[in-house]
DRENPADO-817274 format. One record per residue (C-alpha): residue in one letter; x negated, y negated, z. Coordinates in steps of 0.5 Angstrom, whole numbers, padded with zeros to 4 digits. Example, Ala and Ser with C-alpha at 12.3 -4.5 7.8 and 13.67 -1.06 7.14 Angstrom:
% residues 2
> rest:east:north:up
> a:-0025:0009:0016
> s:-0027:0002:0014
% end
This chain:
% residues 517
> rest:east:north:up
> x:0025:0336:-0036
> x:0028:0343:-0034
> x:0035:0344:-0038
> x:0041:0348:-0036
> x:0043:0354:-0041
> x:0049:0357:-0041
> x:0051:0364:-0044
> x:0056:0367:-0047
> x:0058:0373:-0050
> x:0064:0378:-0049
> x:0059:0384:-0047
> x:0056:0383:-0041
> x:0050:0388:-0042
> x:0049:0382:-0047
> x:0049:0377:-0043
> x:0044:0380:-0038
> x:0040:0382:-0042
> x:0039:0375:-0045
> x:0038:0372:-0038
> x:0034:0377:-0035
> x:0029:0380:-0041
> x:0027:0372:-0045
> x:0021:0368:-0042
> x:0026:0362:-0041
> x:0022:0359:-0036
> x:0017:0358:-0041
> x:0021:0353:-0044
> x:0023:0350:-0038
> x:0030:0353:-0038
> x:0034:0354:-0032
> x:0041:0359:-0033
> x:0047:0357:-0030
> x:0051:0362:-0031
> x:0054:0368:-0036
> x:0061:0367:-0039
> x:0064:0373:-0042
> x:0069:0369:-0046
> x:0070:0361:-0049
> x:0076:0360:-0043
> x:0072:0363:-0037
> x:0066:0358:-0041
> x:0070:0352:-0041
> x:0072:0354:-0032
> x:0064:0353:-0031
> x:0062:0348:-0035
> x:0068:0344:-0031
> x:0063:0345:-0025
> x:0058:0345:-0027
> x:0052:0341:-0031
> x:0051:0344:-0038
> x:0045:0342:-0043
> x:0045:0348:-0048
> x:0050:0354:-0049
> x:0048:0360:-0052
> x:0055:0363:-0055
> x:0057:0369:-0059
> x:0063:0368:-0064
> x:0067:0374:-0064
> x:0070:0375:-0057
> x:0077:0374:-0054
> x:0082:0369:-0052
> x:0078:0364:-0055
> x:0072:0365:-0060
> x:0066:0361:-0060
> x:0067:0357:-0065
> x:0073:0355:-0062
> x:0070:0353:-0056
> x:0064:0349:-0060
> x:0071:0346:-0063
> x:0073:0344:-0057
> x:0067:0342:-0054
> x:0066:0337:-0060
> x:0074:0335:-0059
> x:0073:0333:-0052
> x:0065:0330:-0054
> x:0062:0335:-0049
> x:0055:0333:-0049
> x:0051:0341:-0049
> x:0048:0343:-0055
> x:0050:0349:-0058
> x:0047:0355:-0062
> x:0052:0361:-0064
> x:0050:0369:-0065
> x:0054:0373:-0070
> x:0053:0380:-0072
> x:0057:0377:-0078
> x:0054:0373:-0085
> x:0060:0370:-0087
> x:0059:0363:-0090
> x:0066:0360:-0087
> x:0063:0361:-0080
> x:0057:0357:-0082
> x:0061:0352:-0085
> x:0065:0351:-0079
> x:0059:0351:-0075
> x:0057:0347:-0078
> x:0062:0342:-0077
> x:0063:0341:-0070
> x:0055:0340:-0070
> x:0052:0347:-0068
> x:0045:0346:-0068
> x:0043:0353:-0071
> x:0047:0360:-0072
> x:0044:0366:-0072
> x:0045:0374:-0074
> x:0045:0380:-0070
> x:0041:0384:-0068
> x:0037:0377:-0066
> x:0029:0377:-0067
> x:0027:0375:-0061
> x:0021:0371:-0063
> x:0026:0368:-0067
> x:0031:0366:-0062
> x:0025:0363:-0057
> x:0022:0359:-0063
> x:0030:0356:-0065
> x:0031:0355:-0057
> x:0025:0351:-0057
> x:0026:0348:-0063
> x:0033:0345:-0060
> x:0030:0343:-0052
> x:0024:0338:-0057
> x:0031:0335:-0060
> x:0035:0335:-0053
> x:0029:0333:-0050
> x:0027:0327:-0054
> x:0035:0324:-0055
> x:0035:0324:-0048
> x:0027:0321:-0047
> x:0030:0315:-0053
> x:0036:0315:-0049
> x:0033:0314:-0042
> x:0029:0308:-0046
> x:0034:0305:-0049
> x:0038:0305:-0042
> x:0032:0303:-0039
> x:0031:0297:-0044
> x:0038:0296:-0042
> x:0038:0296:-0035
> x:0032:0291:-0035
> x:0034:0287:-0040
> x:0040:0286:-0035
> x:0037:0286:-0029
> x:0033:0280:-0032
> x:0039:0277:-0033
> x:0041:0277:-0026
> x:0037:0275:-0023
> x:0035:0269:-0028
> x:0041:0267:-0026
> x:0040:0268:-0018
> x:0034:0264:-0020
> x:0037:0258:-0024
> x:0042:0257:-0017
> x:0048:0261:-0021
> x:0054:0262:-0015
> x:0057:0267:-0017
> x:0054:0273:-0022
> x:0056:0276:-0028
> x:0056:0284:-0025
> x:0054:0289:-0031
> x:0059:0292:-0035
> x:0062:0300:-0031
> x:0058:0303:-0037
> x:0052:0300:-0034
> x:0051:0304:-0028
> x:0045:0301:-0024
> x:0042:0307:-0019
> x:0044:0305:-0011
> x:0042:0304:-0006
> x:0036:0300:-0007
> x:0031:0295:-0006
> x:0027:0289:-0009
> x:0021:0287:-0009
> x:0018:0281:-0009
> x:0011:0279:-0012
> x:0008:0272:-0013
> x:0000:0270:-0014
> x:-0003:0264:-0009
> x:-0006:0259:-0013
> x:-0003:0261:-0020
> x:-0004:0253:-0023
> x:-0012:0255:-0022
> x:-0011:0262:-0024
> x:-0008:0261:-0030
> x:-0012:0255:-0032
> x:-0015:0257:-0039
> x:-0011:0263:-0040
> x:-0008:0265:-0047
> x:-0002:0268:-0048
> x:-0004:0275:-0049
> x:-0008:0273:-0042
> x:-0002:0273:-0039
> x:0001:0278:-0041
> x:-0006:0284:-0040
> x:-0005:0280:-0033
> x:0002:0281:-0033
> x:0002:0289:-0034
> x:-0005:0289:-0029
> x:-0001:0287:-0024
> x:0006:0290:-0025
> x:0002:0297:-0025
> x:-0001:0295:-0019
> x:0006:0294:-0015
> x:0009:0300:-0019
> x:0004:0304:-0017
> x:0004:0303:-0009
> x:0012:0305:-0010
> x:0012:0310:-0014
> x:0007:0313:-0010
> x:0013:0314:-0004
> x:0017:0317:-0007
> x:0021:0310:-0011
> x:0023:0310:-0018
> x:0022:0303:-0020
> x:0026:0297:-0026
> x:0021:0292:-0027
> x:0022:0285:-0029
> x:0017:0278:-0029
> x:0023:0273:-0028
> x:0017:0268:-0028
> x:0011:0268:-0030
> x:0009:0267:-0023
> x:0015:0272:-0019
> x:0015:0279:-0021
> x:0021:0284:-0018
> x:0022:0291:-0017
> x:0028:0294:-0017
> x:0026:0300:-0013
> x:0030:0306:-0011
> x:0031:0315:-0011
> x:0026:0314:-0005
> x:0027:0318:0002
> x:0024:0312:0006
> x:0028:0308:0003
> x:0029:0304:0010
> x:0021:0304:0011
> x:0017:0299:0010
> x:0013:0299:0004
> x:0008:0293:0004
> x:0007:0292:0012
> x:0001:0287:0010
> x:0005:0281:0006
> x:-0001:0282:0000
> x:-0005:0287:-0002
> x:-0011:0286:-0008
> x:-0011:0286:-0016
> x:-0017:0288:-0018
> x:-0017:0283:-0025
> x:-0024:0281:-0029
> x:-0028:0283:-0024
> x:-0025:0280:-0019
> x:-0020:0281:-0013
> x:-0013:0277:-0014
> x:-0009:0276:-0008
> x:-0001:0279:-0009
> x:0004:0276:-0004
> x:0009:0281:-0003
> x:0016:0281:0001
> x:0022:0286:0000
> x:0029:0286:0001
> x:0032:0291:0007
> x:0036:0297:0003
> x:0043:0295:-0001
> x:0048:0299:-0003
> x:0051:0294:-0009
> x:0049:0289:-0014
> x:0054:0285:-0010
> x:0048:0284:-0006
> x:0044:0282:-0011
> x:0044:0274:-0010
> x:0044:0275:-0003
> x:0037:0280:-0004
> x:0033:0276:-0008
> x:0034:0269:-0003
> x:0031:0274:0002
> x:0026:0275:-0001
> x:0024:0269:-0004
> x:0024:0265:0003
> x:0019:0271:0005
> x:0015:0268:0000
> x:0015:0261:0001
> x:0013:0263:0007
> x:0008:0267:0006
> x:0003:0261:0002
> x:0005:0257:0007
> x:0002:0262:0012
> x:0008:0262:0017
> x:0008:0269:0021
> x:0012:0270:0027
> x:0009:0265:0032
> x:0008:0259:0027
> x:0015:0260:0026
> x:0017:0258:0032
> x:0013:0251:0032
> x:0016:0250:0025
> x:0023:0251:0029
> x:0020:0246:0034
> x:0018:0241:0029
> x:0024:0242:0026
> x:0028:0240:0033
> x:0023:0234:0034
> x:0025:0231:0026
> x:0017:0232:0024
> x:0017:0227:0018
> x:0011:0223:0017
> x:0014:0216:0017
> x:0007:0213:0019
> x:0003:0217:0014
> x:0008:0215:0009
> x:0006:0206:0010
> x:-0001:0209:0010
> x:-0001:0212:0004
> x:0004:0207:0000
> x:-0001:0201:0004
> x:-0007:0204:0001
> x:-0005:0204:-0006
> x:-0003:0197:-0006
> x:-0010:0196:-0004
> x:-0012:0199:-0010
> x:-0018:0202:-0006
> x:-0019:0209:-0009
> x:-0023:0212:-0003
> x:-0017:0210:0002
> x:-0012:0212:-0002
> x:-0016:0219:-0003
> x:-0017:0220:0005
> x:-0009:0217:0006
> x:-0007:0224:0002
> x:-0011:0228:0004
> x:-0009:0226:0012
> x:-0001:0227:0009
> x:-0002:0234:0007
> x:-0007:0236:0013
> x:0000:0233:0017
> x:0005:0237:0013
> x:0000:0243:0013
> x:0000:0243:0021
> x:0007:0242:0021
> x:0008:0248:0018
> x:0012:0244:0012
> x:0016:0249:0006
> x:0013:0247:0000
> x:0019:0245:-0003
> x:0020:0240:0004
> x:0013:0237:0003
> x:0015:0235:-0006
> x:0021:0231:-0003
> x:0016:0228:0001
> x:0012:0227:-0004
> x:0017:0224:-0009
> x:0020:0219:-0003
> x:0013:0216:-0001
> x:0013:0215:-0011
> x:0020:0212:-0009
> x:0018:0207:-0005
> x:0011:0205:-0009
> x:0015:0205:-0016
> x:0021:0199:-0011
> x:0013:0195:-0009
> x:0012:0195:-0017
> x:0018:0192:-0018
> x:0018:0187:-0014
> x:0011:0185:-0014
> x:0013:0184:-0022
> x:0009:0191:-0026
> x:0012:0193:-0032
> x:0015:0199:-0030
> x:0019:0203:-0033
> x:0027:0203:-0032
> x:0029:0210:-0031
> x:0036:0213:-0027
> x:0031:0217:-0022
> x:0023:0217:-0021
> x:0024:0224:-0018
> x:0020:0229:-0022
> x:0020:0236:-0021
> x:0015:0240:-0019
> x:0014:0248:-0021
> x:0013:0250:-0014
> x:0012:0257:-0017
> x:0006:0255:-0021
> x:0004:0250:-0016
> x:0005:0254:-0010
> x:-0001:0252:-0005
> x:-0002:0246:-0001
> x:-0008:0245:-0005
> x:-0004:0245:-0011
> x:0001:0241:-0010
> x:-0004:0235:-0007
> x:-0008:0236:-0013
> x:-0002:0235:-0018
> x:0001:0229:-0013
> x:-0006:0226:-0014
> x:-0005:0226:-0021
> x:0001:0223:-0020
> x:-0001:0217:-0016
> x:-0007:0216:-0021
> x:-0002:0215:-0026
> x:0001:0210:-0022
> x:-0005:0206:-0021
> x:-0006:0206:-0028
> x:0001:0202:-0028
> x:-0002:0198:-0023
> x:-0008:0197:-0026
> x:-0005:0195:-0033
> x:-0001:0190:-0029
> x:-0005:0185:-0025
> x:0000:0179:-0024
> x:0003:0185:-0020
> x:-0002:0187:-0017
> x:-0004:0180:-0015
> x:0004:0178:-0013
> x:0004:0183:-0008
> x:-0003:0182:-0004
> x:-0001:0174:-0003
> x:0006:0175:-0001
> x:0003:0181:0004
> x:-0003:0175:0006
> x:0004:0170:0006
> x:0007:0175:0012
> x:0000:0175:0016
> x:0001:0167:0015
> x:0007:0166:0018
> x:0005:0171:0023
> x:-0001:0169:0025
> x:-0003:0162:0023
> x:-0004:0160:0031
> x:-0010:0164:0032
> x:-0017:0163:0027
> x:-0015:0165:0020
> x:-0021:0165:0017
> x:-0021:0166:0009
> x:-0027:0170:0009
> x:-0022:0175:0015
> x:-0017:0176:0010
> x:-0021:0178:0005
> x:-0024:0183:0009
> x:-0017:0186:0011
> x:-0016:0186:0004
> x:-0023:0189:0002
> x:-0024:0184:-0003
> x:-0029:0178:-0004
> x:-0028:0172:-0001
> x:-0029:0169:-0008
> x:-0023:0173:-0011
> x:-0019:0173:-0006
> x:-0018:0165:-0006
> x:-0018:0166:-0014
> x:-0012:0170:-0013
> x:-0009:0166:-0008
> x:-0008:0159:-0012
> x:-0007:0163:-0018
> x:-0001:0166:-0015
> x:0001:0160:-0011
> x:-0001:0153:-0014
> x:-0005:0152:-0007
> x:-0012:0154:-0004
> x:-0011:0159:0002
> x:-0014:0153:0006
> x:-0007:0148:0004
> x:-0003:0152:0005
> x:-0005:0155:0012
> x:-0005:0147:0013
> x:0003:0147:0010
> x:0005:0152:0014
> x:0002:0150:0021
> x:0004:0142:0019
> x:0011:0145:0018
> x:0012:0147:0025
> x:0008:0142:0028
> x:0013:0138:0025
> x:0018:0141:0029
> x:0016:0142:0035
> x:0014:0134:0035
> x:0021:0132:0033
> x:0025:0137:0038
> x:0020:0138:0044
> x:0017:0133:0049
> x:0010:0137:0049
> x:0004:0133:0049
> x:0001:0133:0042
> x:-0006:0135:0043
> x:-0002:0142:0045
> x:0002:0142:0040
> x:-0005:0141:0036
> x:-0008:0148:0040
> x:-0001:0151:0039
> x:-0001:0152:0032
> x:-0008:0153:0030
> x:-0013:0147:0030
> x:-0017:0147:0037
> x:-0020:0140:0034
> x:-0015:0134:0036
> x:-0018:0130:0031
> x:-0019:0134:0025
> x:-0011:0136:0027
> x:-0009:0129:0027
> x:-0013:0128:0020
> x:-0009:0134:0017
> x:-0003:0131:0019
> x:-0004:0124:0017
> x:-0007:0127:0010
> x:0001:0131:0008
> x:0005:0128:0012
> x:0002:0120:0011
> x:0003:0118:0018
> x:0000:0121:0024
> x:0004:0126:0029
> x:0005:0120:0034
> x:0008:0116:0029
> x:0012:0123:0026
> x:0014:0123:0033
> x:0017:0115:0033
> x:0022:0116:0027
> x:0026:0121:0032
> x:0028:0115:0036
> x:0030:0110:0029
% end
């Protein structure tokens, strides 16, 4: 860090031979100018930037101790070190007072002068280096602050106090890691934070090689942001390949990265850090420029997946846990292709959960009541097709295990779904051993099930209901009865008229006589 020095001494032969004979180089030290009086001292000090004046105490108009004085009134910052040919206590005394770092007696030793000056640019060194950490603790912490806020949904920023200069302009840079779930699986805490510091060095380290000066700050374990800025390209690219490799454990760990175009103020903070996160949504979902223009299309066509939703619910009430598996993974290939956010495909997951819960309900399972069945999912976390189905799995097996603890809902529901079948189709043969194929049981279970949920065989009560409307069409119709035999089911006219007579106590013609009485 090179420091600006200042001197000032009434006798110019003084001054230039302070400035043009000492190795100040040495000591990293650049002079500003010469003053030959505390006036002239104070004009170039209003120019110009001072660390350390170098200052005589006798001269005229203003002396040097009442330059330090004034210096100290106004809490100038330069560090000052004062020469006398004069060893009188009361000066050394005021020196002291307006914090002087040292006072020196003419003729000066220059090995003394060099070793005092040394001593004072260590001390001016180190409270800048303290202070530059401290402003860089304080930027960071705020920055974090900021865009925890614009990541938690925050409208409006609280922008830092005037005193909190952030350096403008600037860019963010945003980084996540794909398939963080598997990665992270096992990890200790201090795992995280070694693979933490790995990967921010990674990202810094391209940055800075350009030029960037860099604030760095991990709002979620799995979303990283720079803030970059000082760079001459500041307009350039710096990722141009949306990822780039960490080597990590022997391994090589995929990094998205995105950034934002250059802001000139923190203003723009929100608007930024939206930017980039879009891109990086984007990115695990692997959409470049022509798939977004498939996704735009999907969007035009309302892609969403009714047929696979019924799949996916039909499957579960089948309780047959391959088809329920294959029913998920045809959901996702789906939303995959169809280039669906991974926000958009949750809300997918959670409305098909919504309708199952409702089945549960109705078909009598103990469900529990909650005001929402919506879970949220941290899709920074999860941040892949692959980890997102590997979650929602985990949540349909937490639903068959209500399902499989409630088996009078469980039953409820396949009668009532072979009561529709019934109802739509008990003109054609509906065998018992055909309905339990569709319901992949047994046919010995599915009877079982059926007249423990209605009080009837599945034979009766297919009877009943092609009775019931044999009835009908004998009261209000002039068909002959061995159509109306055929109509409803029964290619037997005899077996027909059997059944008939076995429910009713009289037979279809003598049904039909009752309408003239």
């Amino acid at each position: 860090m090179k420091l600006r020095m200042l001197i000032v001494d009434d006798e110019p032969i003084i001054c230039m031979g302070l400035k043009e004979t000492l190795p100040w180089h040495e000591l990293d030290i650049e002079i500003v100018g010469e003053a030959y009086s505390g006036i002239e001292a104070l004009a170039i000090l209003e120019q110009e930037k001072v660390d350390l004046i170098l200052s005589d105490i006798r001269m005229p108009e203003m002396d040097g101790l009442d330059l330090a004085a004034k210096l100290h009134e106004i809490e100038h910052p330069a560090s000052f070190i004062l020469l006398s040919g004069y060893e009188e206590f009361e000066y050394a005394k005021r020196a002291i007072q307006y914090n002087v770092k040292d006072y020196l007696i003419k003729p000066v030793d220059v090995d003394q002068l060099m070793r005092t000056v040394e001593l004072v640019c260590r001390t001016i060194r180190a409270a800048r280096e303290k202070q530059g950490s401290e402003l860089r603790s304080q930027q960071e912490n705020r920055l974090r602050q900021l865009l925890m806020q614009a990541h938690e949904g925050v409208h409006d920023l609280s922008l830092p106090e005037q005193g909190l200069n952030f350096p403008m302009p600037y860019r963010l840079f945003a980084s996540a890691v794909a398939s963080y779930d598997h990665l992270s699986y096992g990890m200790t805490d201090e795992d995280v934070r070694q693979f933490h510091t790995a990967w921010q060095n990674r990202i810094e380290a391209r940055l800075k090689g350009l030029g960037y000066e860099t604030i760095s700050v991990f709002v979620h374990p799995n979303l990283h942001f720079v803030y970059g800025y000082g760079s001459d390209g500041l307009q350039e690219e710096v990722f141009p390949q949306p990822s780039c490799m960490l080597e990590w454990n022997g391994s090589d760990i995929p990094l998205w990265v995105c950034e934002s175009p250059a802001q000139t103020g923190l203003a723009t903070l929100k608007n930024a850090y939206e930017q980039a996160v879009l891109q990086l949504k984007r990115q695990e979902i692997g959409i470049d420029g022509v798939s977004r223009e498939r996704r735009q299309e999907a969007d035009a066509v309302s892609a969403y997946p009714e047929a696979l939703e019924k799949q996916v619910v039909e499957t579960f009430f089948q309780q047959d846990v391959e088809q329920l598996r294959q029913a998920s993974r045809e959901l996702f290939l789906y939303l995959r292709e169809n280039l669906f956010l991974l926000q958009e495909s949750w809300k997918v997951c959670q409305l098909i959960k919504v309708l199952i819960y409702r089945r549960l309900k109705h078909v009598g399972a103990r469900v529990e009541e909650k005001d929402s069945y919506f879970t949220d999912a941290d899709l920074f976390i999860h941040n892949s097709y692959a980890s997102l189905e590997r979650l929602y799995w985990d949540e349909l097996m937490a639903l068959q295990s209500i399902m499989n603890s409630s088996n009078v809902g469980k039953n409820r529901w396949v009668v009532n779904r072979v009561k529709e079948w019934i109802h739509q189709e008990f003109t054609q043969d509906l065998k018992a051993s055909t309905i339990a194929d569709r319901l992949h049981i047994t046919p010995n279970y599915f009877s079982h099930i059926f007249k423990q949920e209605t009080g009837k065989s599945y034979n009766n009560y297919l009877n009943d209901v092609r009775i019931e409307t044999a009835k009908g069409l004998l009261r209000d119709t002039d068909m002959k009865i061995a159509d109306i035999a055929d109509r409803v089911g029964y290619n037997d006219y005899k077996y027909f008229v059997n059944v008939f007579k076995k429910i009713c106590g009289v037979s279809p013609s003598e049904y039909r006589e009752t309408r003239y009485q």
